[in-house]
Backbone as CSV, one residue per row, in Angstrom:
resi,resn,N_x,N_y,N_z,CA_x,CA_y,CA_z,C_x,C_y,C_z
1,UNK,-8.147,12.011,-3.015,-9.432,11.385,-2.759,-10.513,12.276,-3.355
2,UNK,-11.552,11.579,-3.870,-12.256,12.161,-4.693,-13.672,12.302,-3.982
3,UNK,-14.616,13.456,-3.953,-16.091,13.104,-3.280,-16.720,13.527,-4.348
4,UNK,-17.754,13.020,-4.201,-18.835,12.978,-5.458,-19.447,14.438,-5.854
5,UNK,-18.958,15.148,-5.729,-19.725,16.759,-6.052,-18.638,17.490,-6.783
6,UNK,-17.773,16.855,-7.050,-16.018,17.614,-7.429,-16.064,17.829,-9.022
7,UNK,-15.802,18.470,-10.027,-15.794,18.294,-11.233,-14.972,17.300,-11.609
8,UNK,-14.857,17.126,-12.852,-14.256,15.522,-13.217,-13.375,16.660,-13.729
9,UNK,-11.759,15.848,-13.711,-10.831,16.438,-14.413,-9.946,15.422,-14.554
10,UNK,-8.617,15.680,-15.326,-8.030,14.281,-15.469,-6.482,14.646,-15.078
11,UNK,-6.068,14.692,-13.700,-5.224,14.094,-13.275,-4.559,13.180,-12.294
12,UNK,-2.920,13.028,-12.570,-2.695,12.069,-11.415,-1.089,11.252,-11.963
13,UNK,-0.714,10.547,-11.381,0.471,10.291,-11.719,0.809,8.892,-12.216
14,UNK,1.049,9.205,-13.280,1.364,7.872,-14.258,1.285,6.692,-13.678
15,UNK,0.763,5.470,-13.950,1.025,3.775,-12.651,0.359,4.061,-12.536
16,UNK,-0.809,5.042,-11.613,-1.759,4.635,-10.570,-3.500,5.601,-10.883
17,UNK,-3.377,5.678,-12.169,-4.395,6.146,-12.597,-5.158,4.841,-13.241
18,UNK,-6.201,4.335,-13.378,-6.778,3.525,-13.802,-7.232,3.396,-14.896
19,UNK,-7.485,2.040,-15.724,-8.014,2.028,-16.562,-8.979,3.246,-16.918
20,UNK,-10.388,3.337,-16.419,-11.201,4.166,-16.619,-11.137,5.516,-16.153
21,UNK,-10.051,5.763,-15.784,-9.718,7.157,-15.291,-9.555,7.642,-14.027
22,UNK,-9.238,8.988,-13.204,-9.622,9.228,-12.004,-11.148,10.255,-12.289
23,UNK,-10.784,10.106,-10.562,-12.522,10.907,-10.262,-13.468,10.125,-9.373
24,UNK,-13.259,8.858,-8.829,-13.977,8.139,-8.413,-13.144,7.370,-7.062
25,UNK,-14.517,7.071,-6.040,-14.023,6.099,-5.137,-12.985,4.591,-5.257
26,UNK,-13.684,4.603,-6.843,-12.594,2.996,-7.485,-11.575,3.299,-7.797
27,UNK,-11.306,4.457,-8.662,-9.908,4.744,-8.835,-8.811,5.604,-7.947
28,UNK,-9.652,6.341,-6.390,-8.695,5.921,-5.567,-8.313,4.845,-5.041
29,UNK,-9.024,3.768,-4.727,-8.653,2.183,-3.997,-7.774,1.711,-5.156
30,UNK,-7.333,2.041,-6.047,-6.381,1.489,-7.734,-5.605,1.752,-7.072
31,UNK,-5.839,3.789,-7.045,-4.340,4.364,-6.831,-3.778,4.019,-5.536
32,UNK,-4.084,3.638,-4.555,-3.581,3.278,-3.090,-3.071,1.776,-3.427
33,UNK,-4.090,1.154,-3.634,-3.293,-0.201,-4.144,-2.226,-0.433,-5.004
34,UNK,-1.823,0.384,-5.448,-0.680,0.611,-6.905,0.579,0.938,-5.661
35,UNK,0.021,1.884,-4.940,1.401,2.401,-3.507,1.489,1.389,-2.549
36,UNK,0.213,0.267,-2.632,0.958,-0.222,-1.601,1.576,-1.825,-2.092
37,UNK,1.480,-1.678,-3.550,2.043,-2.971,-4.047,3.535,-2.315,-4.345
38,UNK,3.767,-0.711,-4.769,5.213,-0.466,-4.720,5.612,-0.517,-3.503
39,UNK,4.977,0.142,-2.262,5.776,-0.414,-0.762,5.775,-1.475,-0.678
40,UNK,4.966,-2.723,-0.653,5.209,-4.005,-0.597,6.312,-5.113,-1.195
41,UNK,6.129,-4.025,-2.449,7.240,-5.453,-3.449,8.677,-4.310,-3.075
42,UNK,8.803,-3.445,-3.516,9.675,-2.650,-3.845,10.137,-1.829,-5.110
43,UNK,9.378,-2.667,-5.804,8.719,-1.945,-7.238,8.262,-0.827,-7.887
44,UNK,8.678,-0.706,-8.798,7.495,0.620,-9.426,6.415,0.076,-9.686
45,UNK,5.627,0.812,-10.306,4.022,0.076,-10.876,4.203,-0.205,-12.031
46,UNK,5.092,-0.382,-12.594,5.236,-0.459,-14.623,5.779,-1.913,-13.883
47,UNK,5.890,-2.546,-13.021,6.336,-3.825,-12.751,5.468,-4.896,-12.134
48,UNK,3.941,-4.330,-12.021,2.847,-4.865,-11.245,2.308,-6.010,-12.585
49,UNK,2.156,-6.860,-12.294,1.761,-7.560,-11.231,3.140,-8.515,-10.604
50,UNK,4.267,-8.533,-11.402,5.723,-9.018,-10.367,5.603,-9.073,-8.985
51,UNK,6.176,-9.838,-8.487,6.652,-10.364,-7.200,8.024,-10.767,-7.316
52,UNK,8.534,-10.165,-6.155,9.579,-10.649,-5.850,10.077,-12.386,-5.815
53,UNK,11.327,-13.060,-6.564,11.272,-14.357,-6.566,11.450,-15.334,-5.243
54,UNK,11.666,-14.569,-4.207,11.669,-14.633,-3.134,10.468,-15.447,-2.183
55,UNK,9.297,-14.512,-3.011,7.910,-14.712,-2.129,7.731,-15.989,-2.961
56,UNK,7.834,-16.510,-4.057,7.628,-17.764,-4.729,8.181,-18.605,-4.394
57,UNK,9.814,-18.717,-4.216,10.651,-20.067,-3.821,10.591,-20.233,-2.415
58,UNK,10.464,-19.269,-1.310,10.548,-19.849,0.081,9.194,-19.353,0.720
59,UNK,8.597,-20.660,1.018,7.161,-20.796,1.471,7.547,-19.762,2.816
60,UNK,7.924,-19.808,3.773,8.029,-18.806,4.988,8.190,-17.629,4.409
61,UNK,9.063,-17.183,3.922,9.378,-15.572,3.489,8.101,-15.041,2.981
62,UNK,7.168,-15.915,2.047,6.374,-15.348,0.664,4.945,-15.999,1.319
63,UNK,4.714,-16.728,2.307,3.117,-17.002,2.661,2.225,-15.760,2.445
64,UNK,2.909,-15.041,3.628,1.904,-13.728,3.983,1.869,-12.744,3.078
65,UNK,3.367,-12.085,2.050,3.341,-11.505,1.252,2.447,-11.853,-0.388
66,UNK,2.649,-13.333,-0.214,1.375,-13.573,-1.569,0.063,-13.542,-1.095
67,UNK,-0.685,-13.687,-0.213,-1.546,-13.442,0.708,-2.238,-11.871,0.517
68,UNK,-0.924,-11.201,0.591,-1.367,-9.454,0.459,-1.825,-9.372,-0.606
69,UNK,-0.493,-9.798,-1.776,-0.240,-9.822,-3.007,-1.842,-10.109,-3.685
70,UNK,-2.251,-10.974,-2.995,-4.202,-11.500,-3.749,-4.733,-10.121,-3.443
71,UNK,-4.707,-9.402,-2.147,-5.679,-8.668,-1.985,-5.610,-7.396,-2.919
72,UNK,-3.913,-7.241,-3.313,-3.548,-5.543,-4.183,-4.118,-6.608,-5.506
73,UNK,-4.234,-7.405,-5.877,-4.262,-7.893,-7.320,-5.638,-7.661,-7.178
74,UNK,-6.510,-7.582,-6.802,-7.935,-7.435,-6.543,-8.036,-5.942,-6.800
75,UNK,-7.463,-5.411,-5.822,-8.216,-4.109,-5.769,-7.256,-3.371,-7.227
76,UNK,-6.970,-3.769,-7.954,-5.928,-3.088,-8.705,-6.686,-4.081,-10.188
77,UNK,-7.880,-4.194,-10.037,-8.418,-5.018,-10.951,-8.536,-3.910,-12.563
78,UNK,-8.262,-4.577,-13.444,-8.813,-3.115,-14.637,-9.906,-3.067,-14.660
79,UNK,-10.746,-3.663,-14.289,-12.308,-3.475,-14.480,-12.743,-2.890,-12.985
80,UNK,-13.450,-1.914,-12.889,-13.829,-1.496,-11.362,-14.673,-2.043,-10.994
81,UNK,-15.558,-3.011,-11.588,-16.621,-3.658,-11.013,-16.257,-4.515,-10.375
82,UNK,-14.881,-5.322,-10.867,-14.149,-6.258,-10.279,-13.203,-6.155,-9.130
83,UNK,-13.093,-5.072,-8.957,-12.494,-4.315,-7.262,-13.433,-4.672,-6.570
84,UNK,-12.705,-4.366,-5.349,-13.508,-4.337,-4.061,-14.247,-3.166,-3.981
């Protein structure tokens, strides 16, 4: 997590660094959203935006998980203006 007085430097771990880089409040909410679409799906992040075929063919199994699925696709936007 990044606070605004920190020097800018550039690291972080492959998947969950953002388009525009780290260093910022947006590109931690990327990087958390990147972990919680790999806890969610089961995925790595080189597999985002995938879903499991699961959450697509059976409306019960996949309601709530595509549901999430909108909110990580949001915050995992490449543009940070377009995050939450």
């Amino acid at each position: 997590v990044s606070t605004g007085d920190e020097g800018r430097t550039f690291v972080g771990t492959e998947g969950y660094i953002p388009p525009e880089g780290p260093g910022s409040a947006t590109a931690d909410l990327y990087a958390l959203s990147v972990a919680l679409y790999e806890a969610g799906t089961g995925y790595p992040p080189e597999r985002f935006p995938d879903v499991p075929a699961e959450w697509v063919t059976d409306d019960e199994a996949g309601g709530e998980a595509l549901e999430f699925h909108e909110i990580v696709l949001k915050a995992c936007e490449g543009q940070r203006e377009r995050r939450y």
